[in-house]
C-alpha positions as CSV (number, residue, x, y, z in Angstrom):
1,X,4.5,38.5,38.5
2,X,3.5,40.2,41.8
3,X,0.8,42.7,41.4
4,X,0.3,45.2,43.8
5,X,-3.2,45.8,45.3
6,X,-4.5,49.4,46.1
7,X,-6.4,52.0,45.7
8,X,-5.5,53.4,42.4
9,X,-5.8,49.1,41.2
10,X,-9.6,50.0,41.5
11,X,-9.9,46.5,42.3
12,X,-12.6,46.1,44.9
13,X,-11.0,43.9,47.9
14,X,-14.3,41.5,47.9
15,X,-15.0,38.4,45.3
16,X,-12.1,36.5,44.8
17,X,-10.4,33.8,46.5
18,X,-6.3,35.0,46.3
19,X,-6.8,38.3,48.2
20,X,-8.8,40.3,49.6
21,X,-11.6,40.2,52.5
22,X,-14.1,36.5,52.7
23,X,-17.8,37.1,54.5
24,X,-19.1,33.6,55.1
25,X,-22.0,35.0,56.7
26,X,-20.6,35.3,60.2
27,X,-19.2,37.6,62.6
28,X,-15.6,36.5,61.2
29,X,-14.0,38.0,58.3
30,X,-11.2,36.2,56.4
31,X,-8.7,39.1,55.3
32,X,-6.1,37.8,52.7
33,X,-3.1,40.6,52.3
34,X,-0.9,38.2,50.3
35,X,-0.8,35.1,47.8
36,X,2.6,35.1,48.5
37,X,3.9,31.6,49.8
38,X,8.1,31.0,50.7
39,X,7.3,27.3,51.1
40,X,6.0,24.3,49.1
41,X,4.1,21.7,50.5
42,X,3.7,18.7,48.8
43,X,0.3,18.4,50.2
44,X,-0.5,22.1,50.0
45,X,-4.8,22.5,49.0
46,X,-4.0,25.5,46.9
47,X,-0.8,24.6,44.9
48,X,1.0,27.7,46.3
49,X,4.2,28.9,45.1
50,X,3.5,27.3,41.8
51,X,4.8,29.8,39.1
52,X,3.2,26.9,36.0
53,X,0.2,27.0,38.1
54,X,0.0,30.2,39.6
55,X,1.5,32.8,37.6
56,X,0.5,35.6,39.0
57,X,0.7,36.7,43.1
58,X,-1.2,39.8,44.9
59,X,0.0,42.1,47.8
60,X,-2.3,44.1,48.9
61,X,-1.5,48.2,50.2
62,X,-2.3,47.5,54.5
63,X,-4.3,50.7,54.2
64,X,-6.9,50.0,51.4
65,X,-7.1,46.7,53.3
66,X,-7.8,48.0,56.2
67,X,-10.6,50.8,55.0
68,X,-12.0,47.9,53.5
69,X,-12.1,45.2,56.7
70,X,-13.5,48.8,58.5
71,X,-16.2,49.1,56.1
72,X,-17.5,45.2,56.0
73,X,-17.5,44.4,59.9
74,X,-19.6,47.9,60.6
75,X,-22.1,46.9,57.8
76,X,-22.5,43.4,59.7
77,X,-23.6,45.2,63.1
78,X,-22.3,43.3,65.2
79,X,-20.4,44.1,68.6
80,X,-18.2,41.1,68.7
81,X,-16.0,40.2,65.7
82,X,-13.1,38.4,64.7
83,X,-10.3,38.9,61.9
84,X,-8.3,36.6,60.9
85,X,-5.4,37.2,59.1
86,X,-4.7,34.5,56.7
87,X,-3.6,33.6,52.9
88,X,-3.4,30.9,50.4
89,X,0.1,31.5,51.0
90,X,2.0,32.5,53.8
91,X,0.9,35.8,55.5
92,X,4.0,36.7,56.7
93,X,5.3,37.1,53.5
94,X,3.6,40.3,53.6
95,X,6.4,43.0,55.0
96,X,3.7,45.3,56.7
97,X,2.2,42.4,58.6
98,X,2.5,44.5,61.7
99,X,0.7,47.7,60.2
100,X,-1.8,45.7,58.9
101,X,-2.5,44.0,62.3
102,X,-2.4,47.3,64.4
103,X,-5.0,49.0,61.8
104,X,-7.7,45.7,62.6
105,X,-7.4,45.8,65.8
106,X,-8.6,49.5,65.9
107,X,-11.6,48.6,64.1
108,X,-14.5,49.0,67.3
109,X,-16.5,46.0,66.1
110,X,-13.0,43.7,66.3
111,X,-12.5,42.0,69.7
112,X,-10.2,39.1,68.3
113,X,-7.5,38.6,66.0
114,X,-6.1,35.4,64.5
115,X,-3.1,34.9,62.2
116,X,-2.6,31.4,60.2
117,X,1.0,30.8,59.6
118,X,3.5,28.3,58.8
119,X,5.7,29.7,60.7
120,X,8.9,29.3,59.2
121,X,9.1,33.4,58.9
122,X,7.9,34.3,62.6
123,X,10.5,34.8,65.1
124,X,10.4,35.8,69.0
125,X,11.1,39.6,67.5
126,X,7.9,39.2,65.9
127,X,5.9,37.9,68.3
128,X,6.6,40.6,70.3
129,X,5.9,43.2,67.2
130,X,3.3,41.9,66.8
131,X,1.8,41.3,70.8
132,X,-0.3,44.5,71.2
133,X,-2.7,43.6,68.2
134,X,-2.9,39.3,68.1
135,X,-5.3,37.7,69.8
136,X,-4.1,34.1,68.4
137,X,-1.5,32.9,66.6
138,X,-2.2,29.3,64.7
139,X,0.7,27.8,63.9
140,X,0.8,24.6,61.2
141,X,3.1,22.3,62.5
142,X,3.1,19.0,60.6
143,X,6.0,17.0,61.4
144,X,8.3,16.6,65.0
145,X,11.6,15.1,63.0
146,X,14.0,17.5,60.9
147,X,13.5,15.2,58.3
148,X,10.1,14.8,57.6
149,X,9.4,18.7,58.6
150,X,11.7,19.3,56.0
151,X,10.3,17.1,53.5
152,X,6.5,18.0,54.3
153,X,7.3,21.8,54.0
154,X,9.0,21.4,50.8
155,X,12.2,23.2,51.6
156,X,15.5,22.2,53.0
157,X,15.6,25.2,54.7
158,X,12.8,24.7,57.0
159,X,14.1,24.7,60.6
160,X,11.9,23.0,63.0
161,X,13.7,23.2,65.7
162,X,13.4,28.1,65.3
163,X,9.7,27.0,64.9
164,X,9.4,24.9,68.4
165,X,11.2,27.7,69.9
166,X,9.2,30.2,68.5
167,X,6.0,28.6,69.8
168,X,7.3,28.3,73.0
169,X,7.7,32.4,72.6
170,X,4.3,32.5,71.8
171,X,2.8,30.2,74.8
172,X,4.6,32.4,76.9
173,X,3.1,35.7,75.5
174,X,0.2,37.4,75.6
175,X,-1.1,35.4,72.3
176,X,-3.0,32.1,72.7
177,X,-1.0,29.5,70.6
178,X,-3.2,26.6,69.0
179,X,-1.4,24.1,67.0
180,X,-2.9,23.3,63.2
181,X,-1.0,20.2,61.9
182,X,-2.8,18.5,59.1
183,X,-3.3,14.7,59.6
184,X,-2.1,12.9,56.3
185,X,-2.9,8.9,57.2
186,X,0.1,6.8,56.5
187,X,2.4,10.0,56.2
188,X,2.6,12.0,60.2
189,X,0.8,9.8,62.1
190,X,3.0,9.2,64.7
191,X,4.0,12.8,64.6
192,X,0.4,14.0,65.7
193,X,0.6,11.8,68.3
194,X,4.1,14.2,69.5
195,X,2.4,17.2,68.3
196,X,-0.4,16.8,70.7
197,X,2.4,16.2,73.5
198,X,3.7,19.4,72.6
199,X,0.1,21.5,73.0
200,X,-0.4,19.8,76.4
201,X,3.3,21.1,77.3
202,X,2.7,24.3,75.9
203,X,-0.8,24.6,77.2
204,X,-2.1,25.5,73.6
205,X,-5.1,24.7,71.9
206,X,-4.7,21.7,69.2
207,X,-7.0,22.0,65.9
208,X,-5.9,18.7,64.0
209,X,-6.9,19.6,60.2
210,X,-8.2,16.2,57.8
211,X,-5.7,15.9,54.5
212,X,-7.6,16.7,51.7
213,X,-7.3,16.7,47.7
214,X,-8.8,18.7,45.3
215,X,-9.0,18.8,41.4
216,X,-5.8,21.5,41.7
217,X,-3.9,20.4,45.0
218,X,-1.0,18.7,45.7
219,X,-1.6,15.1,46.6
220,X,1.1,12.9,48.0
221,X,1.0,9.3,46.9
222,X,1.8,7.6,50.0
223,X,-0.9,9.6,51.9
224,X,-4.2,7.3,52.6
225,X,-6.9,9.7,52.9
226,X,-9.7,8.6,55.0
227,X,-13.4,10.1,55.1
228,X,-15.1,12.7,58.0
229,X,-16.2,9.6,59.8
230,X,-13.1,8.3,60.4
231,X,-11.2,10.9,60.9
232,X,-13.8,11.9,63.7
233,X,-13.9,8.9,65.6
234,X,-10.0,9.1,65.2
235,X,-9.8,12.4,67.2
236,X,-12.3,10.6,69.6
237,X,-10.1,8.2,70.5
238,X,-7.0,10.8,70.7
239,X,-9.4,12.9,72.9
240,X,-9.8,10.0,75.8
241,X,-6.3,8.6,75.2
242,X,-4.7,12.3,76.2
243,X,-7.1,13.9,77.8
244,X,-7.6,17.1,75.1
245,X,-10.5,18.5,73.2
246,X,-9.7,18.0,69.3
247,X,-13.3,18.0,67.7
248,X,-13.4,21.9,67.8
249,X,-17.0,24.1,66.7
250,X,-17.1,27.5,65.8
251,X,-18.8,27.5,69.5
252,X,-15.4,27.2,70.8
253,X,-14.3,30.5,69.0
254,X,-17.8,32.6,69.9
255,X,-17.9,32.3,65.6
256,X,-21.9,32.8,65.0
257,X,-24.3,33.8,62.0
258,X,-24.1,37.7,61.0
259,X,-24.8,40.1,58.6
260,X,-24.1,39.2,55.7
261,X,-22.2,42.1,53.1
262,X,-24.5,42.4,50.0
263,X,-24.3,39.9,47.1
264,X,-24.4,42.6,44.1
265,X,-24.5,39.6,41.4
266,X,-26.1,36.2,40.9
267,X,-25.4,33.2,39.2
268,X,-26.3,33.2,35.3
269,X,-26.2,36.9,35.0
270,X,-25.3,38.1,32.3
271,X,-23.3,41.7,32.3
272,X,-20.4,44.0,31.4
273,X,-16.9,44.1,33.5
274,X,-13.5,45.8,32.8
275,X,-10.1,43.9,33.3
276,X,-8.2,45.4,35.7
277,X,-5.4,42.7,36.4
278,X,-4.1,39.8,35.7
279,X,-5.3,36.4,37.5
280,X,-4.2,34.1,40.1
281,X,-4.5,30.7,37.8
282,X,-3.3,30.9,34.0
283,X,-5.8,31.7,31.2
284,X,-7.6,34.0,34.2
285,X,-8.0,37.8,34.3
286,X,-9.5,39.7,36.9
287,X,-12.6,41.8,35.9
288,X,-14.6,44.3,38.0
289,X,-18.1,45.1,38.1
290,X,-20.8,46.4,40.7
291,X,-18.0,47.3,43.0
292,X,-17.0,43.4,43.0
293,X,-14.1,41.9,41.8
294,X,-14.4,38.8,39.5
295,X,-12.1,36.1,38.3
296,X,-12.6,35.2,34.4
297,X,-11.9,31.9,33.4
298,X,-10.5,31.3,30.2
299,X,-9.7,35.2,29.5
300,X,-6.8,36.5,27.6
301,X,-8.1,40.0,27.2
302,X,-6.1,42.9,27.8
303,X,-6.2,45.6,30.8
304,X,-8.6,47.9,30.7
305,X,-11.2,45.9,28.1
306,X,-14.2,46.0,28.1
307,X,-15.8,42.4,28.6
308,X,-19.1,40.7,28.6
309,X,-19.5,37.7,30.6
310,X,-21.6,35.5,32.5
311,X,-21.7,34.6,36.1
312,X,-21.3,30.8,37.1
313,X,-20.7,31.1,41.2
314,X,-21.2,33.9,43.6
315,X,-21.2,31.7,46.7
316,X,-20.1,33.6,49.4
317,X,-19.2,36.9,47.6
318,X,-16.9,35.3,45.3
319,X,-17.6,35.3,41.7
320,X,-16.2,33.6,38.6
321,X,-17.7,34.0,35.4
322,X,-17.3,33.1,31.6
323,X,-16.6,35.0,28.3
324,X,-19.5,36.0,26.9
């Protein structure tokens, strides 16, 4: 089921995970316009594109998410901010991507814009559509054979020889290009190793991403996941032996501490909330309450209900509670 996101949803765009806008407590907003995902990645964190899992996926209306991102990055005061477009999809899945871009990059506090992609959907039409508003474009690229790009993307359709073309496009715009494979030990390693070729010939920026699993992910069984040390002195030797930065900072992307937007519930509270859609994960609804919205585990109630419940996480403006 897609549900559709706007105004009249009454379904404030802060507190869950699926959509929405993220405030981590710096000048960078995370602004979700889609849960929508067209591939399936047998490695994928979130389980995307997963109807047993994930029953339900969000699209969100480009201007109530844009009166939103308007409203948190002038409450943070800050002169230099960064949006980046991303999902626990695919963003491009989104058909108003372009909309959606030009409306944050009118926002005055906004100086850069980033887009996560897979980039299966992105073209050289787009990149040019979408030009004017994009500061950069990080493009996942996880594989340099048809085969194994095929198999790590989950589809048969993935081309990744339209995706090396189309981040040549990009190198050759007005939007930086950094490359975001995800390392997966015993899977693409000799495939980084060509990957990082490819940002040295492109002259893009390379942000090598560690595999990891999670109670809900996708986990691949051949994969040999290794911990943050590792990995670390891993990129430290790919650093010396091609002459790149890998180990990346929020430094490197002027990312700092900001404002953060207001917390309006804490953990263990108790309180009312009414359902106002369906959630992202089965057995979940999607309450609001203080102008937040909430993901309730465990809920089969129906829209509109009146619910009490309990809060068990607000990190990070993002709540999920219990039936109460």
């Amino acid at each position: 089921m897609l549900v559709k996101i706007n105004q009249k949803s009454e379904i404030p765009l802060i507190g869950v995970l699926p959509f929405g806008i993220i405030d981590r407590g710096t000048n960078l907003l995370q602004i979700r316009p889609t849960s929508v995902c067209n591939l399936k990645c047998p490695f994928c964190s979130t389980n995307a594109n997963n109807e047993d899992f994930h029953p339900n996926n969000y699209l969100v209306d480009p201007d109530y998410l844009i009166s939103w991102a308007k409203e948190i990055f002038s409450f943070k005061e800050i002169e230099y901010g960064e949006a980046n477009l991303d999902s626990v999809g695919e963003i491009l899945t989104h058909p108003e991507i372009t909309k959606i871009a030009k409306g944050i990059s009118e926002i005055k506090q906004v100086k850069t814009i980033s887009m996560q992609t897979n980039g299966s959907l992105l073209t050289k039409q787009k990149v040019k559509q979408l030009e004017p508003y994009l500061t950069r474009i990080n493009l996942s690229i996880n594989a340099f054979t048809e085969k194994k790009a095929k198999y790590l993307s989950g589809s048969k359709s993935y081309n990744l020889n339209n995706i090396l073309e189309t981040a040549k496009a990009i190198s050759n715009s007005k939007i930086e290009l950094l490359l975001a494979p995800v390392w997966i030990p015993n899977v693409n390693d000799g495939d980084i190793l060509e990957i990082i070729k490819l940002a040295k010939q492109l002259n893009a920026k390379l942000g090598i991403q560690k595999y990891e699993t999670y109670q809900y992910s996708r986990k691949l069984k051949e994969a040999k996941p290794i911990n943050f040390f590792k990995f670390f002195k891993q990129l430290e030797k790919w650093e010396k032996e091609y002459n790149i930065k890998l180990k990346l900072r929020k430094e490197d992307f002027s990312i700092h501490l900001a404002k953060r937007y207001p917390i309006t519930m804490k953990k263990g509270e108790k309180l009312q909330a009414v359902i106002k859609a369906p959630g992202w994960q089965k057995n979940q609804m999607i309450a609001v309450a203080k102008n937040r919205a909430i993901t309730v585990n465990n809920c089969k109630k129906e829209i509109n209900d009146l619910i009490n419940i309990q809060i068990l996480q607000e990190k990070n403006n993002i709540y999920i509670a219990k039936l109460i």
